[in-house]
C-alpha positions in Angstrom: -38.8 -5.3 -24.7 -37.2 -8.6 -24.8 -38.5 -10.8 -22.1 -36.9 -13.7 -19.8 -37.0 -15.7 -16.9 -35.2 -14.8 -13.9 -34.4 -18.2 -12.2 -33.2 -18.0 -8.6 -32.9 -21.5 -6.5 -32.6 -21.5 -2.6 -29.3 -23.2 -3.1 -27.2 -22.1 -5.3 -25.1 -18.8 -5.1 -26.2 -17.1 -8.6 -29.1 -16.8 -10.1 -29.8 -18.2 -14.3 -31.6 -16.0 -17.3 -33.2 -18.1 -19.8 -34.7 -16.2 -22.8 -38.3 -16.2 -23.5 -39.5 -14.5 -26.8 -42.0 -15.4 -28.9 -41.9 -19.0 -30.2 -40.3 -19.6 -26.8 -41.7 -22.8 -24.9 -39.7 -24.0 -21.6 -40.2 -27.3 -20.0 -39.2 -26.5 -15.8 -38.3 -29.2 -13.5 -35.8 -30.9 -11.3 -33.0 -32.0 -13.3 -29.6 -30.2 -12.5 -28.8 -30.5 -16.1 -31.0 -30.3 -19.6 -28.7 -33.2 -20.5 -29.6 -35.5 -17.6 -33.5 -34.6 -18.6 -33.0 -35.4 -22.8 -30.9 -38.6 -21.5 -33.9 -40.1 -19.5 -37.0 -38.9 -21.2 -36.8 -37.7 -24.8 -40.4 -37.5 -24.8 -42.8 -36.3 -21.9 -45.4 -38.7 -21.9 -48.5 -36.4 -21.0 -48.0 -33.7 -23.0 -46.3 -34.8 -25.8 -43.7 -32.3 -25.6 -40.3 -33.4 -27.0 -37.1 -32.6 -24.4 -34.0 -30.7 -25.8 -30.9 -29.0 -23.8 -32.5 -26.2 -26.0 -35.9 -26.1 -24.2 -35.4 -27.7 -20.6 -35.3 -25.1 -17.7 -33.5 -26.8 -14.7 -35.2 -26.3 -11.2 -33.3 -27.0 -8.2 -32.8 -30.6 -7.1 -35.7 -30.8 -4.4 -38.1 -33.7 -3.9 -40.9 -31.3 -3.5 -40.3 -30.2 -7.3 -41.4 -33.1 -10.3 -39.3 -34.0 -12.9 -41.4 -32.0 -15.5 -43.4 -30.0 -13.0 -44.7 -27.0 -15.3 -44.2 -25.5 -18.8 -43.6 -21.7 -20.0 -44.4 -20.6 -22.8 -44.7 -16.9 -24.8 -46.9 -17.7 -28.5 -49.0 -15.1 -30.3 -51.3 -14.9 -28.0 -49.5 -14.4 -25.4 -46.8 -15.6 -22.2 -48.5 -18.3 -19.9 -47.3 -21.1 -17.6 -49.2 -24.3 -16.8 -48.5 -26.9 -14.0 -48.1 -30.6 -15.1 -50.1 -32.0 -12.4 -47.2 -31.8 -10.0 -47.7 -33.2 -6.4 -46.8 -29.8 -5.1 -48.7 -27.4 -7.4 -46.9 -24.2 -9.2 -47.8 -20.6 -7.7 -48.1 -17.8 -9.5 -47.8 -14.2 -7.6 -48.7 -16.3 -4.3 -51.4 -18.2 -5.8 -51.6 -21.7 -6.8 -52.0 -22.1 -10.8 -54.7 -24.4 -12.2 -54.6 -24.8 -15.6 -53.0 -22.0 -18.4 -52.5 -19.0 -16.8 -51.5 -15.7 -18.2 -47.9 -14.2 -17.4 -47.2 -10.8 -17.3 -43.6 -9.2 -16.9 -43.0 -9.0 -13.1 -45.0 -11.6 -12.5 -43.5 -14.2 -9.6 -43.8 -18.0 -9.8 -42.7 -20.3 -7.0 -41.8 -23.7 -7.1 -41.0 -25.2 -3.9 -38.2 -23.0 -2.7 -37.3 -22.1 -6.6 -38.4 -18.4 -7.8 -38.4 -17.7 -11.2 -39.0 -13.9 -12.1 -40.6 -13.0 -15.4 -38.7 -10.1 -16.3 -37.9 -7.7 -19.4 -34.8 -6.1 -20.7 -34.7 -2.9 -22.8 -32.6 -0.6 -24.8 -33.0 3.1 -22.4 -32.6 5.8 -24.9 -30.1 8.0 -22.6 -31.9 11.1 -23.5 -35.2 10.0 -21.6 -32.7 10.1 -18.3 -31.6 13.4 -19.0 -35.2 14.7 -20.1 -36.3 18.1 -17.7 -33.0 17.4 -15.4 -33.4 13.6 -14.3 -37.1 13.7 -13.7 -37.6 10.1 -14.8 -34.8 9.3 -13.1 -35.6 11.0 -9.5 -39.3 9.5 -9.8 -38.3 6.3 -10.5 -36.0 6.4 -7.4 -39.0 7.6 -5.7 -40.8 4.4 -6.5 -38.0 1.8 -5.9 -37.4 3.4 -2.4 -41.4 4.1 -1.2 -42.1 0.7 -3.0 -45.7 2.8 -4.4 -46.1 1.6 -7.3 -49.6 3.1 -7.9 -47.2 6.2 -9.1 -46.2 3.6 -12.6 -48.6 5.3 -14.7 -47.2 8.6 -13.3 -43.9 7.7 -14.8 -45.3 6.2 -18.1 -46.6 9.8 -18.8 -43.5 11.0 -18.0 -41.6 8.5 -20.0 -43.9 9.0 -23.0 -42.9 12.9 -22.5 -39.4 12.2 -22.4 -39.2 10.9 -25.9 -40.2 7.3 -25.4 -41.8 5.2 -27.6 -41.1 2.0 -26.2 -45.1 0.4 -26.5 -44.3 -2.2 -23.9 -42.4 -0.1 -21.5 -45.3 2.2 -21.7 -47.9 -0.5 -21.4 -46.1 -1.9 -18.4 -45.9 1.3 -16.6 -50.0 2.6 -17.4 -51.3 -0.5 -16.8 -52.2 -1.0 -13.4 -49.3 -2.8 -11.7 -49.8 -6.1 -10.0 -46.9 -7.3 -8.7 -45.4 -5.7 -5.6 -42.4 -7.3 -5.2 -40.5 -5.7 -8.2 -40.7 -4.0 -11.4 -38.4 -4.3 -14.3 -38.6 -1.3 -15.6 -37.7 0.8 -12.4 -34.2 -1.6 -12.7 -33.5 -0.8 -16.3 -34.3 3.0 -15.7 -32.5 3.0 -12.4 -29.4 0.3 -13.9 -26.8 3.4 -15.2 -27.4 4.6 -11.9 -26.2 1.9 -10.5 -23.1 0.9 -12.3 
């Protein structure tokens, strides 16, 4: 599964995917461009990380969000965030982040009125949609409408039975689900549905 983040900002009309694989770091804050960050700080003086267009993730333009007010990144160990001291703190899934803190896919993170999604896209073998006449399918409809999504590891045994061997798709679905709010792999099973 390839992940990325899912930014959506209060003000504008459409929200922006940035990539986030391994070897990925993103530096998040307020400019509206990565140009206007690399043009007035080529180098962020606390943490030493050096600004490109090529690793600056622009917030919206709000007073309440820092200039470089947190860092993303996805290594070998791991996806984690961590605020930069910001005035008005980073929240992760509702809660406010001290430190490095882990990131899972689905995971929310709110920055003043900026959300930013961590979310995964995948390659769905058709033939796991057509597996025992659409049961993937119908349960994952089930799921996205009754928003219970206790019933994941029901449909990672189910995906597994289909034919899938997608380790992180799997591993998403049996692990116990935190995130309410959404699930990335209900929208890529559900997406041909949905054309």
């Amino acid at each position: 599964m390839e992940w990325s983040l899912l930014v959506i900002n209060s003000t504008a009309s459409q929200s922006r995917r940035f990539p986030f694989e391994r070897s990925r770091q993103w530096l998040a804050g307020r400019y509206e461009s990565p140009i206007e960050a690399v043009s007035r700080a080529a180098l962020h003086q606390s943490t030493g990380i050096y600004l490109d267009e090529k690793c600056y993730l622009p917030l919206e333009a709000d007073s309440h969000i820092n200039r470089w007010h947190c860092e993303f990144s996805h290594d070998h160990e791991g996806a984690w965030i961590e605020d930069l001291e910001s005035l008005y703190g980073t929240f992760l899934n509702g809660e406010r982040t001290k430190g490095k803190c882990s990131l899972q896919l689905d995971d929310v993170i709110r920055v003043a009125k900026c959300e930013v999604f961590v979310t995964g896209t995948a390659t769905i073998n058709p033939a796991w949609l057509a597996w025992e006449n659409g049961a993937v399918v119908k349960l994952a409809a089930e799921i996205h409408k009754s928003r219970d999504f206790a019933r994941l590891p029901i449909l990672g045994d189910i995906l597994k039975s289909s034919g899938c061997t997608d380790a992180e798709i799997l591993k998403h679905c049996l692990d116990q689900h935190r995130n309410p709010q959404k699930c990335c792999v209900l929208d890529l099973l559900l997406e041909p549905q949905n054309p």
